[in-house]
C-alpha positions in Angstrom: 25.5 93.8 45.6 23.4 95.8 43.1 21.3 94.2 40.4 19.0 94.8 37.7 16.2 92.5 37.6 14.6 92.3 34.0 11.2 91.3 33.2 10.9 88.2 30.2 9.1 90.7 28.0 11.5 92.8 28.7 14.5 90.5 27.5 12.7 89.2 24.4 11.8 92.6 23.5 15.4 93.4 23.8 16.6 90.4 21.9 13.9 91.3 19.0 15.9 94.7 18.7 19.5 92.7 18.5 18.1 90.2 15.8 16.1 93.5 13.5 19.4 95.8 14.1 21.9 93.3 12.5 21.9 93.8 8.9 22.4 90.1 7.9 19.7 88.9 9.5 17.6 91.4 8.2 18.6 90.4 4.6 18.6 86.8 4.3 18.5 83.8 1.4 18.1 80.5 3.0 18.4 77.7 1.6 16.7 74.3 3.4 13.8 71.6 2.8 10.3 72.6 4.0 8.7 70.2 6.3 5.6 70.5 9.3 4.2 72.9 6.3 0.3 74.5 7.0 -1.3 76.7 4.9 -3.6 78.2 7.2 -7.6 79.3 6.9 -6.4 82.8 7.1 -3.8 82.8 4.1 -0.3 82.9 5.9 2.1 80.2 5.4 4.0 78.3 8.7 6.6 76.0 8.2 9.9 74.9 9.4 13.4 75.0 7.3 15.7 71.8 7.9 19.1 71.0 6.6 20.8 67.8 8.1 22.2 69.6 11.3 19.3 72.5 12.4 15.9 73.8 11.7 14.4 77.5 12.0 10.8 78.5 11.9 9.4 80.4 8.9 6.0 82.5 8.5 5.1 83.8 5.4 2.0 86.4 5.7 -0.8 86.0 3.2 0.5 88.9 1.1 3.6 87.6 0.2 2.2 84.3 -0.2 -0.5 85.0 -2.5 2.4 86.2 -4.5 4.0 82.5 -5.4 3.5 80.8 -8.6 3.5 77.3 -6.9 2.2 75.7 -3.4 5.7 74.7 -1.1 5.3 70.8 -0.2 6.7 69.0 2.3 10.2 67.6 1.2 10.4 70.5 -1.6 14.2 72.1 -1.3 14.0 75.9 -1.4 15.4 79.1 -1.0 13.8 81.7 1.1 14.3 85.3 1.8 13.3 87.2 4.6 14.6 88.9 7.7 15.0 86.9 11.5 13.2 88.7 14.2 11.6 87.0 17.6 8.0 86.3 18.5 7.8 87.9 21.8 4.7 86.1 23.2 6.7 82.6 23.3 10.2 83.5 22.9 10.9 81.9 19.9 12.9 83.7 16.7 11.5 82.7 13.0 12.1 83.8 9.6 9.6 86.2 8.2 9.8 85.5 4.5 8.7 87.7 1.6 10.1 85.0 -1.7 10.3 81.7 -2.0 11.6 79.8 -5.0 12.3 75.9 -5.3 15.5 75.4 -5.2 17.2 74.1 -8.5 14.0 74.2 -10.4 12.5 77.8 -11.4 9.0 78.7 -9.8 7.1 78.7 -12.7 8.0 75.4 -14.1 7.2 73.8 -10.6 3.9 75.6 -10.7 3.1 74.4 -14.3 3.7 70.9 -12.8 1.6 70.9 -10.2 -1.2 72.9 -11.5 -1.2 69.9 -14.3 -1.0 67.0 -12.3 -3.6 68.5 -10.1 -6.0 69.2 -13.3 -5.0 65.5 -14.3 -6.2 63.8 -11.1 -9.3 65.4 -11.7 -10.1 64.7 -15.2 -9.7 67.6 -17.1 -8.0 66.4 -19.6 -9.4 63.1 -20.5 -10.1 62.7 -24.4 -13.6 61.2 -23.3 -15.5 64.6 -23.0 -13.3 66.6 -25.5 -15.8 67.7 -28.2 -15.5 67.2 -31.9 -14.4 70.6 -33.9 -17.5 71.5 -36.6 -16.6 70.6 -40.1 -18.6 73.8 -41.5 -18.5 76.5 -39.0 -20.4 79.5 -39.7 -19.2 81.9 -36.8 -15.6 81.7 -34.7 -15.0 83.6 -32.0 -11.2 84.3 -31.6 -10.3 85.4 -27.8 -6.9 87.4 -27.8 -5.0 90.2 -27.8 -6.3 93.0 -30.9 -3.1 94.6 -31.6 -1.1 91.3 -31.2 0.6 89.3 -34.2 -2.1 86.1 -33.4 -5.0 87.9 -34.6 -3.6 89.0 -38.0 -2.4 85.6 -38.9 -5.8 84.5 -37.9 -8.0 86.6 -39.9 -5.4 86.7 -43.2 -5.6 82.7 -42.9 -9.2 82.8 -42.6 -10.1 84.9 -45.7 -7.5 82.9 -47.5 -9.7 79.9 -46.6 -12.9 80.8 -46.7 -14.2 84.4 -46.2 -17.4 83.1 -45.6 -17.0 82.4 -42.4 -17.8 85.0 -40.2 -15.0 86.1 -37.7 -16.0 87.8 -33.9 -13.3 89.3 -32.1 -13.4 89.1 -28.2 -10.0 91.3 -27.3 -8.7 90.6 -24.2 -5.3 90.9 -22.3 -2.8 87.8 -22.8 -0.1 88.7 -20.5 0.4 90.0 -16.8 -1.8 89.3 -13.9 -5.0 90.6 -14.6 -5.1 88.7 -18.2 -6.0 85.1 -17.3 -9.3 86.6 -15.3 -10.0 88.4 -18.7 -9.7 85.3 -20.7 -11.9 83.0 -18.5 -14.3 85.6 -18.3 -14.6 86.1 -22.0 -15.0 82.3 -22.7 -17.7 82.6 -20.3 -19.2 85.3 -22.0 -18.7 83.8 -25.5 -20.8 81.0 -24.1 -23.5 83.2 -23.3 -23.6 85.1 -26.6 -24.3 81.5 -28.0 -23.7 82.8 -31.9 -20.1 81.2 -32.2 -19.7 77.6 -33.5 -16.1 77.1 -32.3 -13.7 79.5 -29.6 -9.9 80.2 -30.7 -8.1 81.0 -27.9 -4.4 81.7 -27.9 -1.7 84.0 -28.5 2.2 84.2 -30.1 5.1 82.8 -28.7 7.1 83.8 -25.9 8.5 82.5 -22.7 7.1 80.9 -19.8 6.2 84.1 -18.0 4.8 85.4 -21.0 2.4 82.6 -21.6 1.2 82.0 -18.1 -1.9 83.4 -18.2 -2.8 80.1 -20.2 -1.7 77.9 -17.2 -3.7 79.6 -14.8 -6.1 77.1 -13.3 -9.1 80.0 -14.0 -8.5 79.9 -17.6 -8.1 75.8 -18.0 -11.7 75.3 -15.9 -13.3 78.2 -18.0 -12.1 75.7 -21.0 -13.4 72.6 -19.6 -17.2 74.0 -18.9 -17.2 75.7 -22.3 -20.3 74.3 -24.1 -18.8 75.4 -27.1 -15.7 73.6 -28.5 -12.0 75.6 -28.3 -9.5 75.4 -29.9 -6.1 76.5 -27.8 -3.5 78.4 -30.0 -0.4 79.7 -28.1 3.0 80.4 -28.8 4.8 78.2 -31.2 5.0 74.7 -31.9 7.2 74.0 -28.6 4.9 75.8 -26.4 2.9 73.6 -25.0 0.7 75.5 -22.0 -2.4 73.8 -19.4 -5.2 75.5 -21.7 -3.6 72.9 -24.4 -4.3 69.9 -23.0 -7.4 71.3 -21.5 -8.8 72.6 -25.1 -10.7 70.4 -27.1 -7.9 70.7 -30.0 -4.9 72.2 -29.7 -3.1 74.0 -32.5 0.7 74.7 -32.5 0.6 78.4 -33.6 -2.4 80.4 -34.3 -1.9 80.4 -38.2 -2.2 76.3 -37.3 -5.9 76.9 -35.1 -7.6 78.9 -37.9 -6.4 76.0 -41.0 -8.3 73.9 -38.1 -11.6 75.7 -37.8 -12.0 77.2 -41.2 -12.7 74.6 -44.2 -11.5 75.7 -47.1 -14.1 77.0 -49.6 -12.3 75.6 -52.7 -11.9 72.3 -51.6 -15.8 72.9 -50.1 -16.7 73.6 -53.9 -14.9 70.8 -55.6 -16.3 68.6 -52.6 -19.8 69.9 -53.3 -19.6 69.2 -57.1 -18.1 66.0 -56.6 -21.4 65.1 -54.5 -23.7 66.6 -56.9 -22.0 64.3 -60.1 -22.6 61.3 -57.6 -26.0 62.2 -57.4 -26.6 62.3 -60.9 -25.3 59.3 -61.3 -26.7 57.8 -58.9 -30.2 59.2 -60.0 -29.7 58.3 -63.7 -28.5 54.2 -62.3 -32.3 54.4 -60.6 -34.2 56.0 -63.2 -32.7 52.9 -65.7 -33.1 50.3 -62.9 -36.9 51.3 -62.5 -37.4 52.0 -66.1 -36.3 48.5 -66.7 -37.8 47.0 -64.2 -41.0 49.1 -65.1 -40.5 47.1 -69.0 -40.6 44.2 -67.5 -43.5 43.9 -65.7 -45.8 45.6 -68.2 -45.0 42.7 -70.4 -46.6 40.2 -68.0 -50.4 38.6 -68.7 -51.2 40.2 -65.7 -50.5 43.8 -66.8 -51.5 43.3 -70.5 -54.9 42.0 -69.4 -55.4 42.4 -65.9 -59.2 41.3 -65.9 -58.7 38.1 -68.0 -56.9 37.0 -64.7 -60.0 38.2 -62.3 -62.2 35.8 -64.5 -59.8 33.2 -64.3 -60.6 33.7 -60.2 -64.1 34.3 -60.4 -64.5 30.8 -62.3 -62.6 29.4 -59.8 -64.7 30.7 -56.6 -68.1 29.8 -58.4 -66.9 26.3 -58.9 -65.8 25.9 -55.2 -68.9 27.9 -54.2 -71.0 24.8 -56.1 -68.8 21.8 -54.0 -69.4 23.4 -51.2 -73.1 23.6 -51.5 -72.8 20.0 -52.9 -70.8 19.1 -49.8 -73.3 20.7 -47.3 -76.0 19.1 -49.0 -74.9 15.5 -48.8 -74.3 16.0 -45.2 -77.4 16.8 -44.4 -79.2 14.6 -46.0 -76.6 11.7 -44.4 -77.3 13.3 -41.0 -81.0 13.3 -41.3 -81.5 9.7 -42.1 -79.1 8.7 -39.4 -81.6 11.2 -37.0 -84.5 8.7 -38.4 -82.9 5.4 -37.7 -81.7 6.5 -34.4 -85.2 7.6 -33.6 -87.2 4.7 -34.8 -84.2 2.3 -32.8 -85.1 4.8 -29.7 -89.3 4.4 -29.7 -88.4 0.8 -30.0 -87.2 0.7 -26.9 -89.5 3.2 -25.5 -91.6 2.2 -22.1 -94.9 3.5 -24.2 -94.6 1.5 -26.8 -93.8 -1.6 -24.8 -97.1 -0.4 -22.7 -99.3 -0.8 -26.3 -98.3 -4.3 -26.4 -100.7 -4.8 -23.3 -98.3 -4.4 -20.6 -98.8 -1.8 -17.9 -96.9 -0.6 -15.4 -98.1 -0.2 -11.1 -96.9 2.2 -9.1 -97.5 2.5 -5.0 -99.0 5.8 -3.3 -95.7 7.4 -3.0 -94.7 7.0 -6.7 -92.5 4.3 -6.5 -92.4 1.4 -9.6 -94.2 -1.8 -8.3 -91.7 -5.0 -9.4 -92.8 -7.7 -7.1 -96.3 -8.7 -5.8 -94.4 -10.1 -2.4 -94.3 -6.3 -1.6 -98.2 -5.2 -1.7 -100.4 -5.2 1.4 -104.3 -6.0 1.3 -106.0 -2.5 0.8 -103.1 -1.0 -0.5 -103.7 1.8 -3.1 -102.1 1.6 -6.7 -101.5 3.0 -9.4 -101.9 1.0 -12.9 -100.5 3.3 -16.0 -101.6 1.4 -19.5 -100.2 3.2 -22.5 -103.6 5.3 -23.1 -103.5 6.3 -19.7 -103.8 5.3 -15.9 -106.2 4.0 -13.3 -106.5 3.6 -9.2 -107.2 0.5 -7.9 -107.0 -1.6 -4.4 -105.6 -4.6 -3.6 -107.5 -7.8 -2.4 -105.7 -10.3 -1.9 -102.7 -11.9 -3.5 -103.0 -15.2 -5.5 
């Protein structure tokens, strides 16, 4: 019996051919719920479609992927398309998908939603750190397309308002892919110029392609670190985009953003004069108050004749000035006769003058006062101390 024997790369190089040669599999939309979904390191995209019944592997490389408007999810329903070819090394066929779109819900509007909630969790939104809008600008810089409708409604709304106010254009592009880099850029470079009091940012109306470029996630962080407050102005009053609830004001249309920034000069003027008859009044009330109050006081003794009142004090002080010295006086004459009787009451009691009475006072050899005769010895030294003085003598006997 004769027989081929095939190699296994041999087979699944052979199957590869069938599966790339058939022109359905080679053109398919597939419709299934992602799940075991990795985005690697390297940019590509692996996943697996499910229905109820079956599953197929998917790959997406990083060129197609970069391409989507939203990140798949696990659970998200889709619909893919792509051809079916085998991966020789292990044998297995896959989907190799070029578009992917969620399935019911258009790829843009999922992307909005995520990209918001995403910016949400993080806190770029919160009213907290929005800054206030300046109530007297002097320079706005308006970020948008030159030739566009947005800019002339901004500037003829301006000089309506107040031409005063000094207007810097920054033109950028507001639509297709390379506009949202251009816009974060610029806000980044408005920054940096440092001459602009408030940033209007924006656009006209149009559809959710059209305004995408204010979803981007560049353009809404570019927003957030601004230093300088913006104002977002896109589209119409129904267009609501992620630079909106980034911004620190949002504006429904453009005409809306500049009625925000620039204050009006005649309401400036009649606010202004206002002030100034408030002042005068307020100026005139004082002058009165202090003129009156200035009557008033000149009219007292004290202002009339101001010395009559230092007399009036002197008098006083020289009269205290006299009790005091009184005072001091009496004391120490009190104080010195109590000194006298307290000294004449001390020398009574004095040993000296007891001693001029006649008494005297003995003392042994060592110093010691002599009170008994009991204690002396024959031929025992003393000492005898009269009041005019002191002499040695011996003992001889007692008696």
């Amino acid at each position: 019996m004769n027989r081929k024997v095939f190699k296994v790369s041999e087979i699944n190089r052979y199957i590869k051919s069938l599966l790339e040669e058939d022109v359905i599999l080679q053109n398919l939309f597939v419709e299934g719920e992602i799940s075991n979904f990795k985005h690697h390191s390297s940019g590509h995209m692996y996943f697996t479609l499910k229905d109820k019944y079956a599953a197929i592997q998917c790959v997406m490389f990083k060129t197609y992927a970069m391409e989507l408007a939203f990140e798949p999810e696990n659970g998200m329903k889709v619909i893919a398309w792509g051809r079916a070819s085998l991966y020789e090394k292990t044998g297995q066929y896959q989907l190799y998908l070029e578009y992917l779109e969620p399935a019911g819900k258009g790829a843009l509007y999922l992307a909005f939603e995520q990209i918001k909630e995403r910016l949400l969790k993080e806190g770029l939104f919160d009213a907290s750190r929005k800054k206030e809008i300046p109530a007297y600008p002097k320079t706005i810089a308006i970020i948008t397309s030159p030739t566009g409708a947005a800019i002339w409604d901004l500037i003829s709304v301006s000089q309506r308002r107040n031409p005063l106010v000094k207007l810097a254009l920054w033109p950028v592009l507001v639509q297709g892919p390379m506009a949202a880099g251009e816009i974060a850029d610029t806000i980044d470079k408005v920054n940096a110029w440092g001459k602009a009091d408030v940033i209007i940012v924006g656009r006209g109306g149009g559809s959710l392609e059209d305004l995408w470029a204010f979803n981007e996630e560049k353009v809404a962080r570019a927003i957030y670190h601004s230093k300088t407050p913006v104002i977002s102005a896109v589209g119409h009053e129904t267009d609501f985009t992620i630079a909106d609830f980034v911004a620190d004001h949002r504006a429904p249309t453009p005409s809306a953003a500049a009625e925000i920034a620039v204050p009006e000069l005649a309401k400036m003027t009649g606010d202004l004069l206002d002030i100034n008859k408030r002042l005068n009044r307020l100026i005139k009330d004082n002058l009165a108050r202090n003129r009156e109050m200035l009557l008033r006081l000149s009219s007292k003794r004290v202002m009339q004749r101001p010395l009559e009142l230092v007399y009036q004090r002197q008098i006083y002080l020289t009269g205290l000035q006299k009790q005091i010295d009184t005072e001091i006086n009496n004391r120490l004459e009190k104080n010195k006769l109590l000194i006298n009787g307290l000294s004449r009451a001390l020398e009574s009691v004095s040993p000296l003058h007891i001693l001029e009475k006649g008494y005297a006072l003995i003392y042994d050899e060592g110093g010691s006062l002599i009170k008994k005769a009991k204690g002396l010895c024959k031929g025992q030294e003393i000492t005898v101390r009269f009041h005019d003085g002191a002499i040695k003598s011996e003992v001889k006997e007692s008696v």
